[in-house]
N, C-alpha and C positions, 0 to 999 in steps of 0.2 A: 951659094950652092948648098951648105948646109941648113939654113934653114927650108930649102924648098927639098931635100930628100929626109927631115925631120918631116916637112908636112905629110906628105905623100904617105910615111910610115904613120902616122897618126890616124892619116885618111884611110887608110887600110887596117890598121887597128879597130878604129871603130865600125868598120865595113863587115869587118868578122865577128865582131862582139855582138853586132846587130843581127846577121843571120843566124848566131848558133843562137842568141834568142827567142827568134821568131819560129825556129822550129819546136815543133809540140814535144812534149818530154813524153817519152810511150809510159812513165811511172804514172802520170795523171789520165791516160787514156786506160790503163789498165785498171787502176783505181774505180775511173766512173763503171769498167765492166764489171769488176768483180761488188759493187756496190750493186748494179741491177741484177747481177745474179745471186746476189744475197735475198733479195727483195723478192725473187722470183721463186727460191727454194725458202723462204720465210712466211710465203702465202703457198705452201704445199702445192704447188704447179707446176707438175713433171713437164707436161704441154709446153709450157714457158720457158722452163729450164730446156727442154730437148731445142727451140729455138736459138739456143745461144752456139750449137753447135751446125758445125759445115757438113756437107752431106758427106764428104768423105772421109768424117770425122773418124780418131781411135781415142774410145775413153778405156783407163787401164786404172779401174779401182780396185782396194786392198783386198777383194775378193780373188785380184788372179787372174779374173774372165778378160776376157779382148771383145770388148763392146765397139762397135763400128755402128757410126749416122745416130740422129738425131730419135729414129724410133729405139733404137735398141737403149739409148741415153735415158729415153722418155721410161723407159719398161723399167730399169735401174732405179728410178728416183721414185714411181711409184710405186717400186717395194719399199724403200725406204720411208716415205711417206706415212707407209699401213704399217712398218715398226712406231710410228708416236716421235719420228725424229725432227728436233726442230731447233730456231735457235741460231743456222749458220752464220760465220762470220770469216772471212777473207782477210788477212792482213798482207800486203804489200811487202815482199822482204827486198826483192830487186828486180826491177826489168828493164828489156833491152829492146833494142830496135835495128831492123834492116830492111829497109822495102818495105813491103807486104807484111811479112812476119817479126811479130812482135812476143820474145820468149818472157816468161816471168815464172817467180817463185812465192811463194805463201807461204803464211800459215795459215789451218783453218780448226773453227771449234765449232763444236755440235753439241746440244743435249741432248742425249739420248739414254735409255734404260738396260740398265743389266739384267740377269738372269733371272734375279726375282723381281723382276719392276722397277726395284729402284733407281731414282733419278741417277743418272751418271754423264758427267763432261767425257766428251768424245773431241782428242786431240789429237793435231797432225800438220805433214806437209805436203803441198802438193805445187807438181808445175805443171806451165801451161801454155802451148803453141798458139797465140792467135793469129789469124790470118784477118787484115784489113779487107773489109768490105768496097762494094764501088761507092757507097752512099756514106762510106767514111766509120762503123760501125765498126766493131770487131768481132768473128766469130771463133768460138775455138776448133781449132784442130790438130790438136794433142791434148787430153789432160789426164796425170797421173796423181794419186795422193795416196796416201797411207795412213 
C-alpha cells in the first residue's frame, strides 16, 4: 500500500511540475512586447507605436495629460519624435499574469537633448496593463512612466 500511494504522489508530482511548465511565463511575453516596441519607437513610428495600443487605451505620460486610443498615443510620440528623441530601451523589472491581463513594470532609457542641445540620458519607470489579444499578441491598455 505504500509503495502504490508513493506512486500515485510521484504521478501527481510530476503531473504538476509539468503543467506549471507548460505554461508561458507573461516575463517572456512581455519581454518579446516591449522588444517590438523598442524597435518600433527606434525607427521613429508613432503609426507603429499607436498599434501596440487598445482602442480603449489610457496612456498617462510624465506630462500629466490623460491620452486615450491609439490616435491620441500616435500624436504623443510624434511630438516626441520632432524633439530628436531616440535610443529607447525597456528593461523588464517584473510581470505578472491573470487571464487576459498581463501587468508589468520597467525601466526605460531614452536619449534625448537638453535645453541647449546637449546630448542628455532620459531615465525612468514605467508600468504597463496589457491586455492578450485573440491572435495571442498583447496590446496595451494602461501605460504610465515618469
Amino acid at each position: 500500500m505504500a509503495r502504490l500511494l508513493t506512486a500515485i504522489f510521484v504521478a501527481f508530482g510530476i503531473c504538476l511540475f509539468s503543467l506549471a511548465s507548460a505554461k508561458a511565463d507573461p516575463g517572456d511575453e512581455v519581454k518579446a512586447a516591449y522588444s517590438a516596441w523598442d524597435a518600433a519607437f527606434n525607427n521613429a513610428d508613432a503609426k507603429a507605436i499607436a498599434a501596440f495600443y487598445t482602442d480603449d487605451a489610457i496612456f498617462l505620460p510624465a506630462t500629466h495629460d490623460v491620452i486615450r486610443g491609439p490616435s491620441g498615443v500616435e500624436k504623443f510620440f510624434g511630438g516626441i519624435f520632432g524633439m530628436g528623441v531616440t535610443g529607447h530601451k525597456l528593461e523588464l523589472i517584473e510581470a505578472q499574469g491573470e487571464g487576459n491581463l498581463l501587468i508589468s513594470t520597467a525601466k526605460w532609457s531614452a536619449k534625448g537633448k537638453d535645453a541647449k542641445g546637449a546630448d542628455q540620458p532620459w531615465p525612468g519607470v514605467a508600468t504597463h496593463v496589457f491586455e492578450k489579444q485573440a491572435d495571442g499578441g498583447l496590446k496595451l491598455r494602461v501605460h504610465t512612466f515618469n
